[in-house]
C-alpha positions in Angstrom: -66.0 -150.1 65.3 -62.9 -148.1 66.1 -61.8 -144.7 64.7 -59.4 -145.3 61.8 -57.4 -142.2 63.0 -57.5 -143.2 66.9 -55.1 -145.8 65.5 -52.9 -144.6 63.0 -50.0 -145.4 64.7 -50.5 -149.2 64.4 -51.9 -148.5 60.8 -49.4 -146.5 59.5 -46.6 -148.9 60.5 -47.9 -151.8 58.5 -48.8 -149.4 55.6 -44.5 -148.1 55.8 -43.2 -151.8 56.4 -45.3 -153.6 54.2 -43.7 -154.3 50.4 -46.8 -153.5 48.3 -50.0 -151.8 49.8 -53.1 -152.1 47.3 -56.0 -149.4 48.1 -59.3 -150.4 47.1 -61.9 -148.0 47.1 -65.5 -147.2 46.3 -66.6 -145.0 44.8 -69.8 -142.9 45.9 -70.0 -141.8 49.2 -66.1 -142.6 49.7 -64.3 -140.9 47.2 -67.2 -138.4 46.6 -70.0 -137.4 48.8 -73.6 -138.8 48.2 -75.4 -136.2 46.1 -78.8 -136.2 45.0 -78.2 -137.6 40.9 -75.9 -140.0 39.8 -74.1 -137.9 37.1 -73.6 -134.8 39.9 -71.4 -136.9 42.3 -67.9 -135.3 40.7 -64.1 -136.8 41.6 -63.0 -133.5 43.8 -60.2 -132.5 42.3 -58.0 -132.9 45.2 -58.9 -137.0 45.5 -57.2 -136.8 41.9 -54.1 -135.1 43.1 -53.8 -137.7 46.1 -54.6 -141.0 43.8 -52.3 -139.5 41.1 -49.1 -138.9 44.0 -50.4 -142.5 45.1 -50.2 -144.1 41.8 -46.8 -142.8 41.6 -44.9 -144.0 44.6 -43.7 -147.6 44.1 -45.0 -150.7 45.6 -48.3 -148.5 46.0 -51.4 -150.0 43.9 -54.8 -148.6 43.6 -58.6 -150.0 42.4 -61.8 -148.3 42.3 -64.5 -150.8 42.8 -67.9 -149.3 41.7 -71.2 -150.0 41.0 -71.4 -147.8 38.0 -70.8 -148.4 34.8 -67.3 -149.3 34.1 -67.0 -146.0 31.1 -68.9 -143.9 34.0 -66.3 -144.6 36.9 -63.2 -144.4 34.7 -64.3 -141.0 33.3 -65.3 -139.6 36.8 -62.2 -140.6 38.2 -60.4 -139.7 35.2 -56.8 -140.9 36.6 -54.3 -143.6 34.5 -52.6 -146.5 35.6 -55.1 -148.2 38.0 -57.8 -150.9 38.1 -61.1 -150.1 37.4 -64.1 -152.1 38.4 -67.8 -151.3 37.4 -71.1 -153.2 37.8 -69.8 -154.2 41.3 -67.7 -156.9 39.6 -69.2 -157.2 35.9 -66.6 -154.8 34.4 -62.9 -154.8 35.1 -59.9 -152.4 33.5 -56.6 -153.8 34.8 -53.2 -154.2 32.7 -53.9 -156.8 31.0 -57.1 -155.3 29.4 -60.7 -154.8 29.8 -63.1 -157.6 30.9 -67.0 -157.2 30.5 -69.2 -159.7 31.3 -72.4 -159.0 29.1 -75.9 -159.6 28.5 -77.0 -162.8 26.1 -79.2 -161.3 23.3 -82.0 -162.4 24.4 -81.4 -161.3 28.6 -80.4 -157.7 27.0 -84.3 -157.4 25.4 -85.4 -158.4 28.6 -84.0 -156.2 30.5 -84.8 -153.7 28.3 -88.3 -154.4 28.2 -88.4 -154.4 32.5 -86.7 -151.0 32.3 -89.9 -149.8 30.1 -92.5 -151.4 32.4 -91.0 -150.4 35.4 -91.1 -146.7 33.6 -94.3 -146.9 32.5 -95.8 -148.1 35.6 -93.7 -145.6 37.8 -94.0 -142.8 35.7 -96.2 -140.7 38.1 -94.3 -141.1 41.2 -92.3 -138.0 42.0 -88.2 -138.2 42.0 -87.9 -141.7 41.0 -84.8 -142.2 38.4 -83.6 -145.2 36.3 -79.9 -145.7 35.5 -79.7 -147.9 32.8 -76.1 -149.8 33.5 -75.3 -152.0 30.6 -76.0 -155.2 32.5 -77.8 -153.8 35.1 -80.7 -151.2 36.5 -80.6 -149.0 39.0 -83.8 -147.8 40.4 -82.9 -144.5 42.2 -85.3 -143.4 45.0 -83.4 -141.0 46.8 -85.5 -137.8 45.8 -88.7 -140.0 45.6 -91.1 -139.1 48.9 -91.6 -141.2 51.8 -95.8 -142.0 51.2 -94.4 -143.5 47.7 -91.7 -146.2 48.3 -93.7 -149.1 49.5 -95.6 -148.6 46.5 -92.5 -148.4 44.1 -91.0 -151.4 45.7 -94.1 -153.0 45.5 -93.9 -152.5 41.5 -90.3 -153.8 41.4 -90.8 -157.0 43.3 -93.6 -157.9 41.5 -91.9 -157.1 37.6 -88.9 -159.2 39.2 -90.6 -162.0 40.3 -92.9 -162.8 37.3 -89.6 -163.3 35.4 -88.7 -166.1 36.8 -84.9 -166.8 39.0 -83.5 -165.1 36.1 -82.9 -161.8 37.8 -82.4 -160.3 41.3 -83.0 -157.4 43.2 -79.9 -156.0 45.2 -79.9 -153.2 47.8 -78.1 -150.1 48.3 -78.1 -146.5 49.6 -81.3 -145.1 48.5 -81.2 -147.2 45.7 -82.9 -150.9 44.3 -80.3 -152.8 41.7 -81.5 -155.2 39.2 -79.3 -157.6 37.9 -78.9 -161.0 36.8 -79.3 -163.9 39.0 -75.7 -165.1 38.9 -72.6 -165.3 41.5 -70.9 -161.2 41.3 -70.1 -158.6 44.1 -67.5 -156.7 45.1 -66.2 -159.4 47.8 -65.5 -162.2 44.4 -63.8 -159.5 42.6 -61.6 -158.4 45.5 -60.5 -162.4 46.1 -59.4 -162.1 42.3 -57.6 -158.6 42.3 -55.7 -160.5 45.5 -55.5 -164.1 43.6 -53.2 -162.3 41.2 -50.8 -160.2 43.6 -47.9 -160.6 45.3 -47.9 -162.2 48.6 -45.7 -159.4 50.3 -49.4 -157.5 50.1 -51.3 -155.1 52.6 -54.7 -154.3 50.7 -57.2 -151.9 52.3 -60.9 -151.5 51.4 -62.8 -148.5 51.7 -66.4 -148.6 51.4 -69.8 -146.6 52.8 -72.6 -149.0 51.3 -74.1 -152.7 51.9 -72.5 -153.9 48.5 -69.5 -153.4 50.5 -70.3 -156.3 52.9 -69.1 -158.2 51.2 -65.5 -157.0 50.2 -65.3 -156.2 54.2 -65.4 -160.0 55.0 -63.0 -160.9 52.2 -60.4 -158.8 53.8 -61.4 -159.9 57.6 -57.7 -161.8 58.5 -55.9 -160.8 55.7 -56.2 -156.9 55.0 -57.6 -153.8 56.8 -61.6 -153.0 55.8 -62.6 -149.1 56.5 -66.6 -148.4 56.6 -67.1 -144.9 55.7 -69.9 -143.3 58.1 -71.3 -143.7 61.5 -69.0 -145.7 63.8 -72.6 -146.6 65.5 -73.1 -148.8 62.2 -73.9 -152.4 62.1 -71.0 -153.6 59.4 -68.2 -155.7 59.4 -65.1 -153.2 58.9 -62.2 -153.1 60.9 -62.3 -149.2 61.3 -64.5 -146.5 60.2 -64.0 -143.0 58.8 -66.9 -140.6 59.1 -67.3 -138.9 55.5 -65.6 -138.6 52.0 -63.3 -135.3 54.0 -61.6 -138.2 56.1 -61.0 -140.2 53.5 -59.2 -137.6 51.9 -56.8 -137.2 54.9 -56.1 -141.1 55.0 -55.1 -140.7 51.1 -52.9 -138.1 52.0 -51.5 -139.8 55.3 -51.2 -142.9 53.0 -49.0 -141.0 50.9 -47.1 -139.8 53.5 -46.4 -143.0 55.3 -45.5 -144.3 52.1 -42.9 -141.6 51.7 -41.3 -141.7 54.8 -41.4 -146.2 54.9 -38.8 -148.3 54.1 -40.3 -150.7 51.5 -39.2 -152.7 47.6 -41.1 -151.9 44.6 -41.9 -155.6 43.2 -44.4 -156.0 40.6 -48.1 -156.9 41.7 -50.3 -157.7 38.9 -49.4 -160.5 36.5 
């Protein structure tokens, strides 16, 4: 992968000449750096100052596409006027409303009731955290020592499997995601956001995780994908930025371009 910065020149001409540019953008370990609990990993309030002057300029659109909780993301972000997405695509805040896919009854208690085995039969292992999501679990293992995690996967495949094709396991940074066996990530939600906005359109992802994958190859043709982390990484992003501290600097050279560009104002989302 190439250095986002090493080209900005290219980059920052379609980002003045373009009509609308729509920034989409994860969450943890983009916007924030990873930290070692879920509820610790704080907006800085300087990312809130750039997507606030962001939101403000016209023909300039923003998302955050998460895989917390949709209530979780929109209170750590905390800023107005933008699409929110939580559960990876489960949960969606745009103008026209919110949207929440949710549990059947019946697939609620059952989640419920894997959350209280996989408790129960983890409940000695060191570090290990559950995230109940609404609609999905997250099984944390970040702070969980190395001699214990093929034993705690162990546990989770096994609780998955005996239940059937009616739930999956997905994987992320230091972390196992249970949800149900049905067609959601951030790449189907991305092709929506764009199925609904205007053609004259330059929409850039920004993602550090494998659940990005998939946004990355919607993009691939159409849009510019950023990885954030090692340029050494196996992904499919255009470019890379190393940490959450670049990031920063592209929001602010975003803004900047955007500023100094030549570009309409038209409307975006229906």
């Amino acid at each position: 992968m190439r250095h986002l910065f090493e080209h900005w020149i290219e980059i920052q001409a379609r980002i003045q000449n373009i009509k609308n540019l729509f920034l989409l953008l994860d969450y943890d370990g983009t916007l924030t750096p990873i930290v070692s609990r879920p509820e610790l990993a704080l907006c800085p309030p300087v990312v809130r100052r750039h997507l606030e002057a962001l939101r403000d300029l016209p023909g300039v659109y923003l998302a955050i596409i998460s895989g917390r909780s949709l209530e979780d993301v929109r209170e750590k972000v905390g800023v107005s006027g933008m699409v929110y997405v939580g559960n990876h695509g489960l949960e969606i805040q745009n103008p026209a409303g919110i949207h929440k896919r949710s549990l059947v009854p019946v697939r609620k208690r059952e989640l419920k009731k894997i959350t209280q085995d996989l408790q129960f039969s983890l409940k000695d292992i060191p570090g290990i955290l559950f995230e109940e999501k609404g609609p999905t679990l997250s099984v944390h293992y970040r702070n969980v020592p190395q001699k214990w995690l093929n034993r705690v996967f162990r546990v989770v495949e096994t609780e998955i499997q005996r239940r059937g094709d009616r739930w999956k396991i997905a994987f992320g940074k230091m972390v196992w995601e249970i949800r149900p066996n049905i067609d959601f990530h951030k790449g189907k939600v991305v092709r929506e956001l764009l199925r609904i906005s205007s053609p004259e359109l330059l929409p850039i992802y920004l993602g550090d995780d494998r659940t990005d994958e998939d946004a990355f190859r919607v993009l691939r043709g159409r849009g510019i994908s950023v990885y954030v982390g090692s340029g050494t990484s196996r992904v499919e992003a255009d470019f890379f930025l190393q940490n959450p501290d670049e990031v920063q600097e592209f929001l602010f050279r975003c803004h900047e371009a955007r500023r100094s560009g030549s570009h309409g104002t038209g409307a975006i989302l229906k």
